[in-house]
C-alpha positions as CSV (number, residue, x, y, z in Angstrom):
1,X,-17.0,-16.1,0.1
2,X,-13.8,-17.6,-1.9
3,X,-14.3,-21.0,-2.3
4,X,-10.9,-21.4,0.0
5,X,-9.6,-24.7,1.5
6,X,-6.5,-23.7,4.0
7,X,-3.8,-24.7,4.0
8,X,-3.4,-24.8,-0.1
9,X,-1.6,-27.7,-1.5
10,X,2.2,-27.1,-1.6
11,X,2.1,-25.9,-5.1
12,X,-0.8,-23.1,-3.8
13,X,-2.8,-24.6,-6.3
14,X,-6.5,-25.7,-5.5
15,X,-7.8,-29.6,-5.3
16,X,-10.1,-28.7,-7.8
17,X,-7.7,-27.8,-10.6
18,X,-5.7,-30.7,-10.5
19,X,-4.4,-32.2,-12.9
20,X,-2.9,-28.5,-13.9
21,X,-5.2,-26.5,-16.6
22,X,-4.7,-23.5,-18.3
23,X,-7.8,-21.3,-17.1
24,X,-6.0,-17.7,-16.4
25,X,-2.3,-15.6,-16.2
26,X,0.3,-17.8,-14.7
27,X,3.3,-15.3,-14.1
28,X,2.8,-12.1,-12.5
29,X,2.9,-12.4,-9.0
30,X,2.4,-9.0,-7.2
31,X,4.5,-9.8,-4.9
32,X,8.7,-10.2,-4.6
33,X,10.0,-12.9,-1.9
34,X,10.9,-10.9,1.4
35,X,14.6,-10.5,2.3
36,X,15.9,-9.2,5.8
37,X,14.7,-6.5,7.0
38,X,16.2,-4.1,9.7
39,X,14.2,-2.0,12.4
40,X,15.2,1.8,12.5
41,X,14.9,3.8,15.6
42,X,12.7,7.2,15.1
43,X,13.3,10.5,16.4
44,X,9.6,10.4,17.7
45,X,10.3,6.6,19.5
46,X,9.3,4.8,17.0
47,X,10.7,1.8,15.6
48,X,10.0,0.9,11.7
49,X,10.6,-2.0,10.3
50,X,12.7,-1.2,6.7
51,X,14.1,-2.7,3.4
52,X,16.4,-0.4,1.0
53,X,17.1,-2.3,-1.9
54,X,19.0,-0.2,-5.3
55,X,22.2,1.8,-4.6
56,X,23.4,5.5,-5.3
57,X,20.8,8.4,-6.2
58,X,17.9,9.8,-6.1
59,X,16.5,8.2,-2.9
60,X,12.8,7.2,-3.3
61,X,10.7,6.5,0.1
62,X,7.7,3.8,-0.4
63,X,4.6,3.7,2.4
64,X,2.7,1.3,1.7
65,X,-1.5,0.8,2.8
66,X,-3.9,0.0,5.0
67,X,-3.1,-3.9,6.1
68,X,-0.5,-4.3,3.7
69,X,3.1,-3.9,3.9
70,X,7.2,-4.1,2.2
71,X,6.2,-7.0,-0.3
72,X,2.7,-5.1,-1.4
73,X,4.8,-2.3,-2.4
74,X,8.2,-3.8,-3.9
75,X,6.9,-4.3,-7.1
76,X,5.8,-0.5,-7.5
77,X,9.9,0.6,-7.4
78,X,11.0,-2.6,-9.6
79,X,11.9,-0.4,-12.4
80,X,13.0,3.0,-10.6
81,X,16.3,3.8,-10.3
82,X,18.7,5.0,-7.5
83,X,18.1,3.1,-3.8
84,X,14.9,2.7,-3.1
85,X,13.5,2.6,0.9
86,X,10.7,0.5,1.8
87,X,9.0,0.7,5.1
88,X,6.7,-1.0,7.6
89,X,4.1,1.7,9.4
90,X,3.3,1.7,13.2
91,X,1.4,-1.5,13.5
92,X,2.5,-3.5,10.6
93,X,5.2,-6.1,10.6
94,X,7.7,-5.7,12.7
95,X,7.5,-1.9,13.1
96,X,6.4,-1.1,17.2
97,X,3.2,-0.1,18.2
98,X,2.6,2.6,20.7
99,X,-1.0,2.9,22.7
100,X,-3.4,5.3,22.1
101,X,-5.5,6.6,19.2
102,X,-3.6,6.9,15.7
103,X,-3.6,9.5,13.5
104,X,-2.6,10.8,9.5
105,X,0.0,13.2,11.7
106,X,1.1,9.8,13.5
107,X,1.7,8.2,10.3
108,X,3.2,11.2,8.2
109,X,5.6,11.0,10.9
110,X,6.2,8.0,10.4
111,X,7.1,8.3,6.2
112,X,9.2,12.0,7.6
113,X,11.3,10.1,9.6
114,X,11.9,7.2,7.2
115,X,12.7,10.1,4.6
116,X,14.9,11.9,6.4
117,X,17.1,9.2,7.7
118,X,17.8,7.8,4.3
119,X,17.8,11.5,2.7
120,X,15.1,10.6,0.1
121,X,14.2,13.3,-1.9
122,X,11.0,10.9,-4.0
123,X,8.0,9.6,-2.3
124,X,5.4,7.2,-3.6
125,X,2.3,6.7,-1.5
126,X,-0.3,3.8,-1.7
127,X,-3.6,4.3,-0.3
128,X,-3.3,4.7,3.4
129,X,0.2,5.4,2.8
130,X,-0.8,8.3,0.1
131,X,-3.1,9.6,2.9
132,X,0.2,9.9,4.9
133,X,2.4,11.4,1.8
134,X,-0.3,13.9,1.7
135,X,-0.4,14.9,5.2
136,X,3.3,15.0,5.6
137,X,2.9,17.6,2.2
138,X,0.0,20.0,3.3
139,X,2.7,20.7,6.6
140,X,6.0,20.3,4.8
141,X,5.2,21.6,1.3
142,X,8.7,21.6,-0.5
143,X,10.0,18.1,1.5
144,X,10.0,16.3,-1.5
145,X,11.2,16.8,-5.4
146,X,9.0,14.0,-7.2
147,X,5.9,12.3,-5.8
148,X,3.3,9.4,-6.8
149,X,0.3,9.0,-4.9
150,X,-0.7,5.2,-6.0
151,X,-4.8,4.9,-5.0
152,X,-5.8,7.5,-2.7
153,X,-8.5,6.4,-0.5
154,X,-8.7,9.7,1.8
155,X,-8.1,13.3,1.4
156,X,-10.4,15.9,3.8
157,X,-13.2,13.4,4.7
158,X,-13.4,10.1,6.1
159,X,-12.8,6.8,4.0
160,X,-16.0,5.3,2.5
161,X,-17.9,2.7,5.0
162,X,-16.7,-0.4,3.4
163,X,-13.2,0.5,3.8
164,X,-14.3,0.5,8.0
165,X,-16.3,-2.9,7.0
166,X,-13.1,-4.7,5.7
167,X,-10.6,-3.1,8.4
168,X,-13.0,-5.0,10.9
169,X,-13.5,-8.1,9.7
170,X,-9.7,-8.3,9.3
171,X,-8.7,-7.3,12.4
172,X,-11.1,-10.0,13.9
173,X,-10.4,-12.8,11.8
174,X,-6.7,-12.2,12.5
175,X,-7.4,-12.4,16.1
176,X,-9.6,-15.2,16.3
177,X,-6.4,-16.5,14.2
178,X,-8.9,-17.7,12.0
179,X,-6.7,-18.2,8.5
180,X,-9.7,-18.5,6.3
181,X,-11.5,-15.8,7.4
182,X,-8.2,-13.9,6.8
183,X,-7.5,-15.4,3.3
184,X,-11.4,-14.5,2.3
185,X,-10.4,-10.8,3.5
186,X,-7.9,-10.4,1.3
187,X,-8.9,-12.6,-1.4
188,X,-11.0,-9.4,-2.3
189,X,-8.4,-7.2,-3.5
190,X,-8.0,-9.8,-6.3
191,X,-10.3,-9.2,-9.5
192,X,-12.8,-12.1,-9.0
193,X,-12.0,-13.8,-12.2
194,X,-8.3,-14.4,-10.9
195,X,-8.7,-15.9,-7.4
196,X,-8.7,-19.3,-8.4
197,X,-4.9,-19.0,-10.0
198,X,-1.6,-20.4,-9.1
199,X,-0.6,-17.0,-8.8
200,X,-3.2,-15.6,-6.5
201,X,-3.3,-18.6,-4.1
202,X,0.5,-17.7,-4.4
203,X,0.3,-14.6,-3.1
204,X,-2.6,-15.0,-0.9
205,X,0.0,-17.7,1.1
206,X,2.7,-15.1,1.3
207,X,0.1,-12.7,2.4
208,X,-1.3,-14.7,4.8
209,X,1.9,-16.0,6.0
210,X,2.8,-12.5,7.3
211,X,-0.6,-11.4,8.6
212,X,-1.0,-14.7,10.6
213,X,2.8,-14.0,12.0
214,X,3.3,-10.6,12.8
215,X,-0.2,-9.9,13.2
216,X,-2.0,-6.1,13.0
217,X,-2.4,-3.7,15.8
218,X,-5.6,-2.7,16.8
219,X,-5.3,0.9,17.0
220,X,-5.6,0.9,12.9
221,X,-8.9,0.5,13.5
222,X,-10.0,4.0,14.0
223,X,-8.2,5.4,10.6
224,X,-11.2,4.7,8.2
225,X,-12.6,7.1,10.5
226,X,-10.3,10.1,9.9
227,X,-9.3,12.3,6.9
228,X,-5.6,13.2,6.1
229,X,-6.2,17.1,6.5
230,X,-8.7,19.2,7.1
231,X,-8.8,21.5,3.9
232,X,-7.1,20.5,0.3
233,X,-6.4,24.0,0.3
234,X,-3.6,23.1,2.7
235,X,-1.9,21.9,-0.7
236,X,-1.9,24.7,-2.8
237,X,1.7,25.6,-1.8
238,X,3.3,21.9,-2.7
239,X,6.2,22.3,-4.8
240,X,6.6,18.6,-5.9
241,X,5.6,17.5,-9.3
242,X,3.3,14.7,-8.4
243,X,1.8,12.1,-10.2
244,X,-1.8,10.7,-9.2
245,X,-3.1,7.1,-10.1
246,X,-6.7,6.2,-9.4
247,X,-9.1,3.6,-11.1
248,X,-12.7,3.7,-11.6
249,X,-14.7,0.8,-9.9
250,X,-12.6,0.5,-6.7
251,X,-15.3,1.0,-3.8
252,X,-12.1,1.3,-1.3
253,X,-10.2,4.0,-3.1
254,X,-13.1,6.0,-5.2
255,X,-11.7,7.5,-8.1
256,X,-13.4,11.0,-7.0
257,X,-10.6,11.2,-4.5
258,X,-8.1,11.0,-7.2
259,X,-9.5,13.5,-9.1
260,X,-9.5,15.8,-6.1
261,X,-6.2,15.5,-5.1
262,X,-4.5,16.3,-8.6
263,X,-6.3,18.9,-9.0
264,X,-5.8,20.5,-5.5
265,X,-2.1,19.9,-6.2
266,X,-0.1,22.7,-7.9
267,X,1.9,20.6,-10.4
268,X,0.2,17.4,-10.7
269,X,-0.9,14.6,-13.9
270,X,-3.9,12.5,-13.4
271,X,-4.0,9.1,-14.9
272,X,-6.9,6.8,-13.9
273,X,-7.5,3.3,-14.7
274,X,-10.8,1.6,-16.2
275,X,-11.5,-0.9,-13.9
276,X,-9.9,-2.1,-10.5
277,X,-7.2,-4.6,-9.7
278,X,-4.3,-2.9,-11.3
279,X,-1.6,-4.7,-10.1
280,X,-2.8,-7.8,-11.6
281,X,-4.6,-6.2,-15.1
282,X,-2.3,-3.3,-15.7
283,X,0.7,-4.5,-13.8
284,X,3.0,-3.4,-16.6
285,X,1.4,-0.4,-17.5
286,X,1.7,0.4,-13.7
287,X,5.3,0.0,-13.5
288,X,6.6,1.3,-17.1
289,X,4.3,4.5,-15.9
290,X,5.6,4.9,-12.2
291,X,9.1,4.8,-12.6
292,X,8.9,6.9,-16.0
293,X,8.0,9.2,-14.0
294,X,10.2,9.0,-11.1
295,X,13.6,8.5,-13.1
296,X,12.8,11.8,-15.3
């Protein structure tokens, strides 16, 4: 467990590092401050919450992953050019939630309809949200030009059980409304050395913030569960040149699924990373590397 009084002192800095010392990074939030968003009505009855930021072309579509949401993903297009359309899946934010059991078809239809509404021809994918990209590709192979899958966690078999473990323990703490619990959730997706940094307590407010406010439906429970298709060889027809990032160490999004996907892709690079939390290690790297990509 984090050692994690809530609510933070104003500065989000802990009690114990008072007066201020010098112990880790101080810059680099992963995170951009949230601006108005607008909800977008769906051909399938839908509504998603959305964010285009940027201006003129190409049109790039971000999904972002499991629990997360439009400020987890920002910092991923900071440096690609043309507009740039940031979304909120069924469930997250303020995006609608319909009953029933949810699906990698629910959710590809989810990024589709995003794409095709703002005519975005460039899709990056993060996790859960790379699950979707990939479903929406094995059954619309030439929908997009230029893709990056950012951390695939699933391809044709179910997510690893801890992914299921830290779904749950979310979900509950959120709706025991338990902040803590909550905060110690996500604390994990920070490399341990970094949690007890202005910057993560930081981000771990705005996170927190949002999760405690808008909440997480409860039929994202069941995803873990699933695979995005049945047979990779559904890809083999893609035309998109992709671009697959994975890391070694990252029990949530083994780097074996990484290494399946690029090669199961037609015209696909595969770069993986030495060690977990990228967006707070390589968070340069990341970016310089994403939107190299995407711009060429």
């Amino acid at each position: 467990m984090m050692d994690f009084r809530w609510p933070p002192p104003p500065d989000g800095r802990p009690d114990r590092f008072r007066p201020p010392v010098t112990r880790g990074p101080q810059t680099g939030r992963p995170t951009l401050p949230a601006p108005p968003t607008e909800l977008v009505a769906t051909p399938h009855g839908v509504e998603l919450e959305q964010l285009v930021t940027g201006e003129g072309t190409p049109v790039t579509v971000f999904a972002h992953g499991l629990g997360s949401g439009i400020a987890e993903t920002r910092p991923l297009g900071s440096a690609v050019h043309g507009r740039k359309v940031f979304f909120q899946f069924r469930g997250h934010g303020q995006s609608s939630a319909p009953g029933g059991t949810w699906t990698y078809p629910d959710l590809a239809r989810d990024l589709r309809a995003i794409a095709d509404l703002s005519g975005a021809t460039r899709a990056l994918g993060v996790s859960m949200g790379a699950g979707a990209l990939t479903r929406l590709l094995a059954d619309n192979p030439g929908r997009f030009e230029r893709v990056v899958f950012f951390l695939p966690a699933v391809l044709d078999a179910p997510r690893p059980a801890a992914a299921h473990e830290r779904l749950t323990a979310l979900l509950e703490a959120i709706e025991a409304g338990d902040a803590a619990a909550v905060a110690d959730v996500i604390s994990q997706e920070v490399p341990a050395q970094l949690r007890n940094t202005p910057p993560v307590w930081a981000f771990l407010r705005q996170r927190l913030d949002q999760l405690m406010r808008d909440g997480l439906a409860a039929s994202l429970a069941s995803l873990p569960e699933q695979a995005a298709i049945e047979d990779r060889a559904a890809l083999a027809d893609v035309t998109a040149d992709c671009l697959v990032i994975g890391c070694r160490g990252d029990d949530l999004h083994p780097a074996a699924v990484a290494e399946q996907l690029a090669a199961a892709l037609p015209r696909a690079r595969l770069h993986v990373y030495d060690r977990p939390g990228i967006l707070w290690t390589q968070r340069a790297d990341l970016r310089t590397r994403i939107s190299a990509f995407l711009n060429a």
